[in-house]
C-alpha positions as CSV (number, residue, x, y, z in Angstrom):
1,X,11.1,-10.6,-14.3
2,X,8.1,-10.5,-12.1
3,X,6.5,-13.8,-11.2
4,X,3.4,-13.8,-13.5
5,X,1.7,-16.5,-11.0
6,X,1.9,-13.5,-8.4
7,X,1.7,-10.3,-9.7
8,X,-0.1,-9.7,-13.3
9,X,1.6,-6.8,-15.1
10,X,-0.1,-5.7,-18.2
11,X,1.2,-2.4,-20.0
12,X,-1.0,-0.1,-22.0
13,X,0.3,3.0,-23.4
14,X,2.3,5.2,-20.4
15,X,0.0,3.1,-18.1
16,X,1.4,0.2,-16.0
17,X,-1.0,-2.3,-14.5
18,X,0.1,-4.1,-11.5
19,X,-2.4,-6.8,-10.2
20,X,-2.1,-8.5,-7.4
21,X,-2.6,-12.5,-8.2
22,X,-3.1,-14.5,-4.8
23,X,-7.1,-14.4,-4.5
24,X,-7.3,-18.0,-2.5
25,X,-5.2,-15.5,0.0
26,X,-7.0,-12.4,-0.3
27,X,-4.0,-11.1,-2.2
28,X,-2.0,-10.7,1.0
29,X,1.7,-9.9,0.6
30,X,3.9,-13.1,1.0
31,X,7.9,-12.6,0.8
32,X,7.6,-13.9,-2.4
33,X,4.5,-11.1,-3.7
34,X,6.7,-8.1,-1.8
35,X,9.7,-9.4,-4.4
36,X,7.6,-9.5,-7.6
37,X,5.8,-5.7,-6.7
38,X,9.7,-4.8,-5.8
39,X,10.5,-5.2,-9.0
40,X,8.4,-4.3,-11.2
41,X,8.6,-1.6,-9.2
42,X,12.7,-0.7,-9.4
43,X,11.6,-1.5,-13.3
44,X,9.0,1.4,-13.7
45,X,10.8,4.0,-11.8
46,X,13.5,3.5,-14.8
47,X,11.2,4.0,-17.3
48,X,11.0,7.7,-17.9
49,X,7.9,6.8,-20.6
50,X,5.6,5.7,-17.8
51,X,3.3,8.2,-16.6
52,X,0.5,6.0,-14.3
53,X,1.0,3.1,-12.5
54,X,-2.3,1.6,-11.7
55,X,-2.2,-1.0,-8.5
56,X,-5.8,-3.4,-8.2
57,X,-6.1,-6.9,-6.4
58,X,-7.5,-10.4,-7.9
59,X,-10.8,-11.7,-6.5
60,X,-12.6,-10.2,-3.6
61,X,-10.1,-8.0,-2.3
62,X,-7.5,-5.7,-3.4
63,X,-5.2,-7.1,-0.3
64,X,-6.0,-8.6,3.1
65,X,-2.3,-7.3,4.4
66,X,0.8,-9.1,5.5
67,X,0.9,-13.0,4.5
68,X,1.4,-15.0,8.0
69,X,-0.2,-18.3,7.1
70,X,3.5,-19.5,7.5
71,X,3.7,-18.4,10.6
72,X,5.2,-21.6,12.7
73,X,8.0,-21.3,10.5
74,X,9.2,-18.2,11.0
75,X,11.4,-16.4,13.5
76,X,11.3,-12.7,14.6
77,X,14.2,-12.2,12.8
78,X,12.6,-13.6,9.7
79,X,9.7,-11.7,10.4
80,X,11.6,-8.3,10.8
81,X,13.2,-8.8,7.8
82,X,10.1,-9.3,5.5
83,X,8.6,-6.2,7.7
84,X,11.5,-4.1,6.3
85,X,10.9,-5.1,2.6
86,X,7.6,-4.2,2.8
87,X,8.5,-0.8,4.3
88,X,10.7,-0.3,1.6
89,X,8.2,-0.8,-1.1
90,X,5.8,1.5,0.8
91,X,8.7,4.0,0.6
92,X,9.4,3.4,-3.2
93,X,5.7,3.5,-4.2
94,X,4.8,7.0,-2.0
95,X,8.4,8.3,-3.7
96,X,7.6,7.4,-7.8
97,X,7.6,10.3,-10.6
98,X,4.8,9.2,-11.8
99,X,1.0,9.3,-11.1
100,X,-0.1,6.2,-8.3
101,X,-3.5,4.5,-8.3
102,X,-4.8,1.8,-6.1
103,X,-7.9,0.6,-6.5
104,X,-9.6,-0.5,-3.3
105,X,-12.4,-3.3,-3.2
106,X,-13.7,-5.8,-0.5
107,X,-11.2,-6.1,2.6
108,X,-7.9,-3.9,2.2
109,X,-6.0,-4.3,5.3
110,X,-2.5,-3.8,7.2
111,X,0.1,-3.2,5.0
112,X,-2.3,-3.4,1.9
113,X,-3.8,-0.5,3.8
114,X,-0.6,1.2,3.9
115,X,-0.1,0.2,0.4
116,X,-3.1,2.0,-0.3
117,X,-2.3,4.4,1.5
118,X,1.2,4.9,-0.4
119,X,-0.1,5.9,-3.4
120,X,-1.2,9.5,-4.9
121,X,-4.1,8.7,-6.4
122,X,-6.9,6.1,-4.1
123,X,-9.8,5.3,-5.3
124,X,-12.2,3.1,-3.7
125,X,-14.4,0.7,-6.5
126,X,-17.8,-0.6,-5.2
127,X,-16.8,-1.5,-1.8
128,X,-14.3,-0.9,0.9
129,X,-13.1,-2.1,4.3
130,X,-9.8,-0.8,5.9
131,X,-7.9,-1.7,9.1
132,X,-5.1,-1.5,10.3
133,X,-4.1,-4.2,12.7
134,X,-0.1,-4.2,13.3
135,X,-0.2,-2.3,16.1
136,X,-2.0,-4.7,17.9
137,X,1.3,-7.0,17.9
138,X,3.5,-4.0,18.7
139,X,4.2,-3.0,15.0
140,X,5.0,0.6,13.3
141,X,4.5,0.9,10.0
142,X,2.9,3.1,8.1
143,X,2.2,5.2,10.5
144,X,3.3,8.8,9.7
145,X,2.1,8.4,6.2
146,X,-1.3,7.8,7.1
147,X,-1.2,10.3,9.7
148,X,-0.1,13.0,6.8
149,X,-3.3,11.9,4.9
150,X,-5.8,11.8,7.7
151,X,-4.4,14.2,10.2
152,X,-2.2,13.0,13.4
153,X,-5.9,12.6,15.7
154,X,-7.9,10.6,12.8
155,X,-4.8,8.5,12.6
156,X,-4.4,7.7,16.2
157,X,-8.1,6.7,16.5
158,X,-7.7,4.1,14.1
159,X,-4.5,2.9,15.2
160,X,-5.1,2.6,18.4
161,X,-8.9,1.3,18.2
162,X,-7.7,-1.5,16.2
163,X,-11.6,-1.1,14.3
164,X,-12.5,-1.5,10.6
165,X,-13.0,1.8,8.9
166,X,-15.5,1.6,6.2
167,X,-15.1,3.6,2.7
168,X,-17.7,6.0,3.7
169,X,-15.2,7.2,6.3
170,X,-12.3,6.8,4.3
171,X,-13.2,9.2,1.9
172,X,-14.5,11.7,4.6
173,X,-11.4,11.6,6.4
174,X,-9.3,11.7,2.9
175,X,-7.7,8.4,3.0
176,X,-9.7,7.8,-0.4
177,X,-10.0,10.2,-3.1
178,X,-12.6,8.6,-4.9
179,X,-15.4,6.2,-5.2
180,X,-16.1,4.7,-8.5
181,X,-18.3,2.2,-9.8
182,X,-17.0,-1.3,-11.4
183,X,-18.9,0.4,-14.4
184,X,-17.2,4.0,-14.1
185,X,-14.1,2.8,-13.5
186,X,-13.3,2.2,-17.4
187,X,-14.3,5.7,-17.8
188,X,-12.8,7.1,-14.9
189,X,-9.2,5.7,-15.4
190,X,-9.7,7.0,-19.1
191,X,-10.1,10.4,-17.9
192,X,-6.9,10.4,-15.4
193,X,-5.0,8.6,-18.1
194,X,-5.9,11.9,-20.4
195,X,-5.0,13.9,-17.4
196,X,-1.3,13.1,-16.6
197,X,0.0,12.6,-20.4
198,X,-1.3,16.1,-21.1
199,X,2.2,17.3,-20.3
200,X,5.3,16.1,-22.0
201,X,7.5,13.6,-20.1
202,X,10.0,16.0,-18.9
203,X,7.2,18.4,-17.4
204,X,5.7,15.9,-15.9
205,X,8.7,14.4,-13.7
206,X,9.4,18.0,-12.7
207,X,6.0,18.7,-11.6
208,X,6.2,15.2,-9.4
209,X,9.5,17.1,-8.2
210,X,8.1,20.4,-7.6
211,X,5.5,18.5,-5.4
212,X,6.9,16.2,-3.3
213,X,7.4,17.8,-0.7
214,X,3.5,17.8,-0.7
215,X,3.2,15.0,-1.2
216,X,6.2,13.5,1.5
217,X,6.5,16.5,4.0
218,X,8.9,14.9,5.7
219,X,11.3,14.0,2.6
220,X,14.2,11.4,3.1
221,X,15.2,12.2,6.3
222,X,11.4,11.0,7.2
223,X,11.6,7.9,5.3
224,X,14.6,7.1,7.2
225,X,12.9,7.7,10.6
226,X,10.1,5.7,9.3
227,X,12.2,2.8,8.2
228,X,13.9,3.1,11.7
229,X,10.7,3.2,13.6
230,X,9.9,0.3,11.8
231,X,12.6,-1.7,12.6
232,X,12.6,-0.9,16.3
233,X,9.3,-1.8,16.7
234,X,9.8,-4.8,15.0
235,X,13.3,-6.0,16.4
236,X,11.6,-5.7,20.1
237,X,12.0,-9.3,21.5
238,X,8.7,-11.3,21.3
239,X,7.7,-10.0,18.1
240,X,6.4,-13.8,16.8
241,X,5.1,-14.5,20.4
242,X,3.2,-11.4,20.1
243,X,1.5,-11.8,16.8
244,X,0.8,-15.7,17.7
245,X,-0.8,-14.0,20.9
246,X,-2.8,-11.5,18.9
247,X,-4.1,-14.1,16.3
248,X,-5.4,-16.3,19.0
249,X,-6.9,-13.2,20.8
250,X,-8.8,-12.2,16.9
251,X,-9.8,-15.7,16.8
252,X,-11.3,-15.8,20.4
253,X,-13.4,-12.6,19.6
């Protein structure tokens, strides 16, 4: 079972409610966070009744990215290791037959950016702030899946800028759907909960089918390649020297 201290999972009908449950830490994904959303997740994508999974954050923000407050105790290879979990759990979210939602607020950065950024349906409640930071220590991940959202150019700009992109230019450039109020949002999810049980359960799974590759262009073979650009980036010699190195540098400015 997922760890309730972690990851609050409250079921409502064919809805799923995932909430991220490390505020003090701005929800950011430690090993042990990646394993509770891992399975839960391995859990819903057996459960042919669910038809929305809806993915919010605890506190302030919906996730300030990859947990590294343990930093002087791990080793690149401990550190490629969780990278590659989290990729995986990108890949299973992005890949689900049923209807995603994450629910941005406050800071939603890194890998809760790409975790964002997984999902079908991102909606953006109040307030947003998004960055996306690995590639600052050398890292890969992500990438292609926000480039098939925003476009390859978009993409590259904030990669490679390294700059926080506020919701305003997240939902111009389509990495947000929508924005919603904290008092719409009842309303809103309401209305998309209607939306995707319209269909029996059988319809449903093969319109996910029918659309994926919408929805993942580049299919398995590009979940591979992303897995293995991952990994290369991150099983390049140095990786802990060079996210000490950039920590220090982000401090400094």
């Amino acid at each position: 079972m997922s760890d309730p201290t972690l990851l609050h999972a409250t079921r409502s009908g064919a809805t799923l409610h995932l909430k991220l449950n490390r505020p003090d830490k701005g929800n950011a994904l430690s090993a042990e966070l990646v394993g509770a959303l891992t399975e839960a997740l391995q859990t819903a994508c057996a459960d042919d009744s669910l038809r929305l999974l809806v993915l919010a954050g605890e506190g302030r923000h919906f996730c300030t990215g990859f947990d590294l407050s343990g930093l002087d105790s791990e080793t690149d290879d401990s550190l490629l290791a969780r990278f590659t979990r989290v990729e995986l759990l990108l890949q299973m979210v992005h890949a689900a037959p049923f209807t995603t939602l994450a629910l941005a607020h406050g800071r939603t950065m890194g890998a809760g950016a790409d975790l964002f950024a997984a999902c079908s349906e991102r909606w953006v409640v109040g307030e947003a702030q998004f960055a996306f930071p690995g590639t600052g220590f050398g890292l890969v991940l992500g990438t292609s899946r926000l480039g098939d959202l925003v476009g390859a150019a978009q993409a590259a700009q904030w990669l490679q800028g390294g700059t926080a992109v506020d919701h305003h230019a997240a939902l111009q450039a389509q990495l947000a759907t929508r924005l919603v109020s904290a008092e719409g949002l009842g309303g809103a999810l309401n209305a998309l909960q209607e939306r995707v049980q319209r269909l029996d359960t059988a319809t449903q799974h093969a319109i996910h089918a029918a659309l994926a590759p919408a929805r993942r262009p580049r299919g398995d073979a590009g979940d591979a390649q992303d897995l293995a650009r991952l990994v290369q980036s991150a099983a390049r010699a140095g990786l802990h020297e060079r996210i000490v190195s950039y920590r220090a540098a982000q401090r400094k400015s």
